[in-house]
C-alpha positions as CSV (number, residue, x, y, z in Angstrom):
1,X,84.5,36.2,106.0
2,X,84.7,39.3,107.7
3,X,82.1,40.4,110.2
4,X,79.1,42.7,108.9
5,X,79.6,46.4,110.7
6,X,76.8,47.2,112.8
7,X,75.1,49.7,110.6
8,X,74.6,47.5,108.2
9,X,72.8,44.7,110.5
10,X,69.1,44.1,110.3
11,X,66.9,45.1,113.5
12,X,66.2,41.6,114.5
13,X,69.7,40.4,114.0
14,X,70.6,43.6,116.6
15,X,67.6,42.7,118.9
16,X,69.0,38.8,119.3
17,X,72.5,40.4,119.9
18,X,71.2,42.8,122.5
19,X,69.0,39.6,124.3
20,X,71.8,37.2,124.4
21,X,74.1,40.6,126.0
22,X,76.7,40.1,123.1
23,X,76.1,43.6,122.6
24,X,74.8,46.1,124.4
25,X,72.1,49.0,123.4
26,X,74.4,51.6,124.2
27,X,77.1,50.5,121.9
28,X,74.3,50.2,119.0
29,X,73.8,53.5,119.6
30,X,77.0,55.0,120.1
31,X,77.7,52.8,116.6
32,X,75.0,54.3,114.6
33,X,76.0,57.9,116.0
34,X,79.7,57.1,114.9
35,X,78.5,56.7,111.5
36,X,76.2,59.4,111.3
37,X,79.2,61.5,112.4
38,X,81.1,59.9,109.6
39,X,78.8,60.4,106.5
40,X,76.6,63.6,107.6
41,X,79.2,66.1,106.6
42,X,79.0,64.8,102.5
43,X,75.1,63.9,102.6
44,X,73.9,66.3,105.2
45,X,70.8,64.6,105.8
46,X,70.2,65.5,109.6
47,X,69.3,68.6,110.9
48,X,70.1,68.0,114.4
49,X,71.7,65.2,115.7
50,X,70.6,64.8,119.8
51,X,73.5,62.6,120.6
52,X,74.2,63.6,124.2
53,X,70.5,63.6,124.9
54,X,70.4,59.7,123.4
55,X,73.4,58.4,125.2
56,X,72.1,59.6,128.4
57,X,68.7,58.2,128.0
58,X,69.9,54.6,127.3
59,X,71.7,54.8,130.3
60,X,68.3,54.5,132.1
61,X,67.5,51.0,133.8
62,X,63.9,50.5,134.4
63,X,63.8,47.5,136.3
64,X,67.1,49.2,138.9
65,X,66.7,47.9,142.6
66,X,67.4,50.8,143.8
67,X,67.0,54.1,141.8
68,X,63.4,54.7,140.3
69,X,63.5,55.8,137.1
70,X,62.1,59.2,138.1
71,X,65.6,59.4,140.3
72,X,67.9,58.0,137.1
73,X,65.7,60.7,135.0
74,X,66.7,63.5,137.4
75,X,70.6,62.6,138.0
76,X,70.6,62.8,134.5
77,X,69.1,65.5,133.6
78,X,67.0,64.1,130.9
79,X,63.1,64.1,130.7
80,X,60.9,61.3,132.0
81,X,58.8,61.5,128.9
82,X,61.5,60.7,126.6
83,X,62.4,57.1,128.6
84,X,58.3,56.2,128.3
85,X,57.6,57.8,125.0
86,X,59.6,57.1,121.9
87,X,59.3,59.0,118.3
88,X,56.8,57.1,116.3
89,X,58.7,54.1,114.1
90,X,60.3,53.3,117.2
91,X,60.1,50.2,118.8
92,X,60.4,49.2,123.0
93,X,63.8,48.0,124.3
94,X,63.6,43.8,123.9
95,X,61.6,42.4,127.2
96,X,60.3,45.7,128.4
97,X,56.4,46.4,128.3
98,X,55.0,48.9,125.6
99,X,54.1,51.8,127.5
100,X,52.5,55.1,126.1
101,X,49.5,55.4,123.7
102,X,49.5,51.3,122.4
103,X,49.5,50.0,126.3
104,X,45.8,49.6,126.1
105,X,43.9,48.7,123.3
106,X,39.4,49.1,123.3
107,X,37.3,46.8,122.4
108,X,34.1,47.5,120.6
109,X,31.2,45.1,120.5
110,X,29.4,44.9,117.1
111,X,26.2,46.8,118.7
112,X,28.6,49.2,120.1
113,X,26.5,49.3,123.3
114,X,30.0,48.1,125.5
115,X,33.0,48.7,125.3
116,X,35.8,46.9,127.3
117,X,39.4,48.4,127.9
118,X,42.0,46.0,128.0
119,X,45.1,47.8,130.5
């Protein structure tokens, strides 16, 4: 049987490729942006299509030795935000903390006289 093309591959079945470094999150992207290419023109069902902007923000490595991500951010002339904050309905890169509004989480006791912040 013949392989199943990217596009077509379930988000969990991506995540374990992307964990055991079979594939990398750059090619998934570069993938799905190959087929939007491919199919827009007949269904037009994207307004704009911010591929330069998405290539250049996976390039980002947030755990780099050397470069801070502020530094990566800058050489590549991307935003900062849009490494830390994703659209909503997307999900954190595979091993790398949730940052943005779900980091912390409150916690309301049922008299509601404390309340405890979990960071």
């Amino acid at each position: 049987m013949s392989e199943t093309p990217l596009h077509f591959k379930t988000i969990t079945e991506l995540a374990e490729l992307i964990e055991s470094k079979a594939l990398s999150p750059v090619e998934v992207t570069d993938a799905m942006l190959d087929r939007i290419r491919e199919r827009d023109p007949q269904y037009k069902s994207y307004a704009t299509v911010m591929a330069e902007q998405e290539r250049r923000r996976e390039m980002v490595d947030r755990r780099h030795p050397i470069l801070s991500t502020v530094r990566q951010c800058a050489l590549l002339s991307i935003s900062r935000s849009s490494v830390y904050y994703r659209p909503r309905g997307h999900s954190h890169h595979p091993g790398e903390p949730r940052l943005g509004p779900q980091s912390h989480r409150r916690r309301v006791s049922s008299d509601s006289s404390s309340i405890q912040t979990d960071l």
